[in-house]
C-alpha positions as CSV (number, residue, x, y, z in Angstrom):
1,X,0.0,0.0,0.0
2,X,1.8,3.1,-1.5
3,X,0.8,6.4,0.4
4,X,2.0,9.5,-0.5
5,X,2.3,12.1,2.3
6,X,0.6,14.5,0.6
7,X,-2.7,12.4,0.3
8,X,-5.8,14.1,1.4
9,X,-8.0,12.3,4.1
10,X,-10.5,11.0,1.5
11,X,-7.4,9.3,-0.6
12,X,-6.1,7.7,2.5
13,X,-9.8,5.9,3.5
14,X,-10.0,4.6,-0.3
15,X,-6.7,2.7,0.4
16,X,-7.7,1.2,3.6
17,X,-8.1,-2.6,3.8
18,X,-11.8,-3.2,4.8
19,X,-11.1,-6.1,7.0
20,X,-9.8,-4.2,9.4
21,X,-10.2,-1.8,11.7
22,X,-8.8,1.7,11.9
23,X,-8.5,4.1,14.9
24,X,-8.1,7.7,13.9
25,X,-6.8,10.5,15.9
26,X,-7.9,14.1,14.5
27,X,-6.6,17.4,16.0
28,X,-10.0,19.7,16.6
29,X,-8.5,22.5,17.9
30,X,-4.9,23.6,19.5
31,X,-5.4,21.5,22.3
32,X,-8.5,19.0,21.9
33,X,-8.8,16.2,19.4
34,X,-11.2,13.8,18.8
35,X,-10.7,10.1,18.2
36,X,-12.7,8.0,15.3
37,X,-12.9,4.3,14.9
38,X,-13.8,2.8,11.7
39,X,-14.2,-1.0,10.4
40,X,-15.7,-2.9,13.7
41,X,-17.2,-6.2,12.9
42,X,-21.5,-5.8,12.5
43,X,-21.8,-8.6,14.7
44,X,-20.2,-6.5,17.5
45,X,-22.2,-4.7,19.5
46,X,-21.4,-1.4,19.4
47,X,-23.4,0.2,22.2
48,X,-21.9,-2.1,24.5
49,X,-18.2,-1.5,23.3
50,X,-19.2,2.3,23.4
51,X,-20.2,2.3,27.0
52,X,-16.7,0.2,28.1
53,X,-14.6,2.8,26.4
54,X,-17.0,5.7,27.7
55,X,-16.6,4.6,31.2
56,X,-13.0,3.0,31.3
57,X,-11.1,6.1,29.5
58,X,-12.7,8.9,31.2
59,X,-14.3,10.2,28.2
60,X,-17.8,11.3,26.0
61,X,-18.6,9.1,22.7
62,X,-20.9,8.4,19.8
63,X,-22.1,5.9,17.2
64,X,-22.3,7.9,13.9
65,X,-23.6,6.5,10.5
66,X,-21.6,7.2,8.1
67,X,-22.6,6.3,4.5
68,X,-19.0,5.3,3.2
69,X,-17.9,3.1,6.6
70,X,-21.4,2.3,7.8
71,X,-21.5,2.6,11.9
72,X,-18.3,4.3,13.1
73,X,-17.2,5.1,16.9
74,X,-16.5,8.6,17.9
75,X,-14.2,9.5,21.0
76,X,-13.1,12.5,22.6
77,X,-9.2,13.0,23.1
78,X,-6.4,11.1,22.2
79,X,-7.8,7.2,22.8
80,X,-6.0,5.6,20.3
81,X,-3.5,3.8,22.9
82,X,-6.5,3.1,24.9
83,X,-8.7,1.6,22.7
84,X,-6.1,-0.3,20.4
85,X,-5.3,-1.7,23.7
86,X,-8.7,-2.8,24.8
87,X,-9.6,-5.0,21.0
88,X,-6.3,-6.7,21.3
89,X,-7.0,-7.0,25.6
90,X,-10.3,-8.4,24.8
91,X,-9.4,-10.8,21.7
92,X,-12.1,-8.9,18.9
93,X,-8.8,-8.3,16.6
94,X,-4.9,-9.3,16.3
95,X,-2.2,-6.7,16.1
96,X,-2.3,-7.0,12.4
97,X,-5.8,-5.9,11.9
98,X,-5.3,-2.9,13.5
99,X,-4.4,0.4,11.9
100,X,-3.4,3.8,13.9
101,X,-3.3,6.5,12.2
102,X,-3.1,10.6,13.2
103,X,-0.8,12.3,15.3
């Protein structure tokens, strides 16, 4: 997968392998950001997994429909540590099906 730095956001989610999931971390402002999971399993349930993360990192989240990725997670702050942590912690995916991207 050949990525030039110079790729806008939309090129970047064109490339991205759709069996797996992706945690993205996007600055809002100078000191808030928001993080964005997309790719989770439809036989996950999604409310549940949003109220673990919700409660565990300290933090306020949505489910949003998006029309390109389907259901995607939405975090306040930087969780991209905590939640890459908590799908390998709880077994829902390997090392290799997860992609980190952002700052």
């Amino acid at each position: 997968m050949n990525m030039n730095f110079n790729d806008d956001e939309d090129d970047i989610l064109d490339k991205i392998d759709k069996n797996k999931i992706t945690i993205f971390v996007k600055k809002r402002n100078n000191r808030q950001s928001d993080t964005t999971i997309t790719g989770i399993a439809v036989d996950l349930d999604l409310k549940k997994i949003l109220s673990y993360m919700k409660k565990n990192f300290n933090c306020t989240g949505s489910i949003i429909t998006d029309e390109k990725f389907g259901e995607v997670l939405s975090l306040t702050g930087d969780q991209k540590e905590n939640a890459y942590n908590f799908f390998i912690d709880e077994g829902l995916y390997t090392k290799n099906q997860i992609i980190v991207r952002g700052i």
